[in-house]
Kinemage of the C-alpha trace (Angstrom):
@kinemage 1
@onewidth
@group {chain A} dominant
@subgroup {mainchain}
@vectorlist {calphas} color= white
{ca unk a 1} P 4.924 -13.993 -10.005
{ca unk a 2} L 4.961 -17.236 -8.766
{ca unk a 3} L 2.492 -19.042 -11.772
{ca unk a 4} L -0.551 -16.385 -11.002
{ca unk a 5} L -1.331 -13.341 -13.165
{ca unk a 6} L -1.586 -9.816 -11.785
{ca unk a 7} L -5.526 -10.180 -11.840
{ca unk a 8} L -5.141 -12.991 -9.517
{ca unk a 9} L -3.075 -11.535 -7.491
{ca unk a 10} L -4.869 -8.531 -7.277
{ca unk a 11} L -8.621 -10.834 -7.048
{ca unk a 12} L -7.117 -12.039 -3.535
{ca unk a 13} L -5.556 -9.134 -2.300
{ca unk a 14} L -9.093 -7.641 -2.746
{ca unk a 15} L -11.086 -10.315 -0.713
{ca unk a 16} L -8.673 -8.392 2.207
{ca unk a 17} L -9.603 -4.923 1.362
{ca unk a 18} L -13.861 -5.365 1.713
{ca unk a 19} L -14.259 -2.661 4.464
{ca unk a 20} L -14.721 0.280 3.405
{ca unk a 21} L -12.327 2.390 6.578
{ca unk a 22} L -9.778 -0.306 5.360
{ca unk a 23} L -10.515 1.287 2.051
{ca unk a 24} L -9.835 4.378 2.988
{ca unk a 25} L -7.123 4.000 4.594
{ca unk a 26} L -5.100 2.100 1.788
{ca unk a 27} L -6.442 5.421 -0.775
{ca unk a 28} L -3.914 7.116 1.082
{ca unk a 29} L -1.590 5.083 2.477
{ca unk a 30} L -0.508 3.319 -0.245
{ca unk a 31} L 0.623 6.467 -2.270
{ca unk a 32} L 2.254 8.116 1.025
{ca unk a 33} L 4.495 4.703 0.639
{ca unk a 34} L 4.746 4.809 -2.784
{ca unk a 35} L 5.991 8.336 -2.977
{ca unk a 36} L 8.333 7.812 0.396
{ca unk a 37} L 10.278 5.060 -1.549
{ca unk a 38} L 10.722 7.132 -4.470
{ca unk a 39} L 11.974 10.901 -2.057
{ca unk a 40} L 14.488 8.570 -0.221
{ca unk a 41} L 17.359 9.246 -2.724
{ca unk a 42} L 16.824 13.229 -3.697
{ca unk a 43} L 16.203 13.131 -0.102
{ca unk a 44} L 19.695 12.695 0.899
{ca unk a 45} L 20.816 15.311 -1.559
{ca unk a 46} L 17.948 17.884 -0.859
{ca unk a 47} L 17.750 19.528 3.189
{ca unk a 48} L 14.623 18.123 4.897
{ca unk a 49} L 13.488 15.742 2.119
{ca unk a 50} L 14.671 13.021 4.120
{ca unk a 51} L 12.056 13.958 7.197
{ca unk a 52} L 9.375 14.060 4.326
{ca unk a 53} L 10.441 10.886 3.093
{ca unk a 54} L 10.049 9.213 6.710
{ca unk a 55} L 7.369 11.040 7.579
{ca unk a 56} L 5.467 9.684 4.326
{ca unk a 57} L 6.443 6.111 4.774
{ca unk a 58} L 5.231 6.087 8.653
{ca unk a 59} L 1.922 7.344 8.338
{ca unk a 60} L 1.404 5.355 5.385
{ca unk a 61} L 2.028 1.969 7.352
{ca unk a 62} L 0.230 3.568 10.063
{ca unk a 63} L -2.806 3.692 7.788
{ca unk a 64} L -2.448 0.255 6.855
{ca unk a 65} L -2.525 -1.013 10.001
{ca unk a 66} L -5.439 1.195 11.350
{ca unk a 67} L -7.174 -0.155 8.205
{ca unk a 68} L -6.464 -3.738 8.584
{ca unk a 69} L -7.520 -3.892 12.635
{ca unk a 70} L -10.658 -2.741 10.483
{ca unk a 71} L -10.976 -5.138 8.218
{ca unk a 72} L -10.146 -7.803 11.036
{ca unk a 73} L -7.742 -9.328 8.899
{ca unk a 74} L -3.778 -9.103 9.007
{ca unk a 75} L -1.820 -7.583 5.750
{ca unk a 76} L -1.254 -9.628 2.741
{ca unk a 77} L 2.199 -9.242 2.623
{ca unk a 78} L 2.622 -11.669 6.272
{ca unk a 79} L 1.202 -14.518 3.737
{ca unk a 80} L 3.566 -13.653 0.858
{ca unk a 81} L 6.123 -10.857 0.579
{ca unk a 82} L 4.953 -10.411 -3.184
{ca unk a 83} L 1.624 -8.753 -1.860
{ca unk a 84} L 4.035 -5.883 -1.040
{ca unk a 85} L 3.651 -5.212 -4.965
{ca unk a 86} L 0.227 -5.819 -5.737
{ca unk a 87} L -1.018 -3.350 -3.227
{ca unk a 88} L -0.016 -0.255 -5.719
{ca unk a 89} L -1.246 -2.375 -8.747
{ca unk a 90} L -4.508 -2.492 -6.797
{ca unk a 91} L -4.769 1.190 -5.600
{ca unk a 92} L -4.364 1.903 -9.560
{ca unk a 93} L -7.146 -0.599 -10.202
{ca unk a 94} L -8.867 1.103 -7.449
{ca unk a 95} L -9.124 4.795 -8.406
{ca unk a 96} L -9.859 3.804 -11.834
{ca unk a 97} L -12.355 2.083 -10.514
{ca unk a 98} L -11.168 -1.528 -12.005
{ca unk a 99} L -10.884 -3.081 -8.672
């Protein structure tokens, strides 16, 4: 990814996540994303799992926002579209307490 390993990558997407409400926020709106992407496809075969699906994916950008005007820092991914991956590399390194 563009010369840098994922421990770089993740290193300087962390000096954007310090505070800790930005924290928070990204503990659980990175998974709401995460799952959203992945309920988008049985979700057009399965009633309603489309609204969960959308529902997920807008609260969990919602969070990132609220979390960033926290931080007092703008997302990542408006620097480089690639952050849009590390943040779920992170949140792993995160909850096993690695990042």
């Amino acid at each position: 990814m563009g010369g840098k390993t994922w421990e770089e990558w993740i290193e300087e997407y962390s000096q954007s996540h310090q505070n800790k409400i930005n924290q928070l926020t990204h503990k659980f709106g990175i998974p709401m994303i995460a799952l959203s992407v992945f309920l988008i496809i049985p979700g057009f075969f399965i009633g309603g799992l489309w609204k969960i699906a959308m529902w997920l994916f807008i609260v969990g950008w919602i969070l990132q926002f609220i979390g960033h005007y926290y931080e007092g820092k703008p997302p990542e991914f408006l620097k480089d579209w690639r952050f849009l991956f590390v943040g779920l590399r992170w949140w792993f390194k995160k909850i096993q307490g690695k990042a």
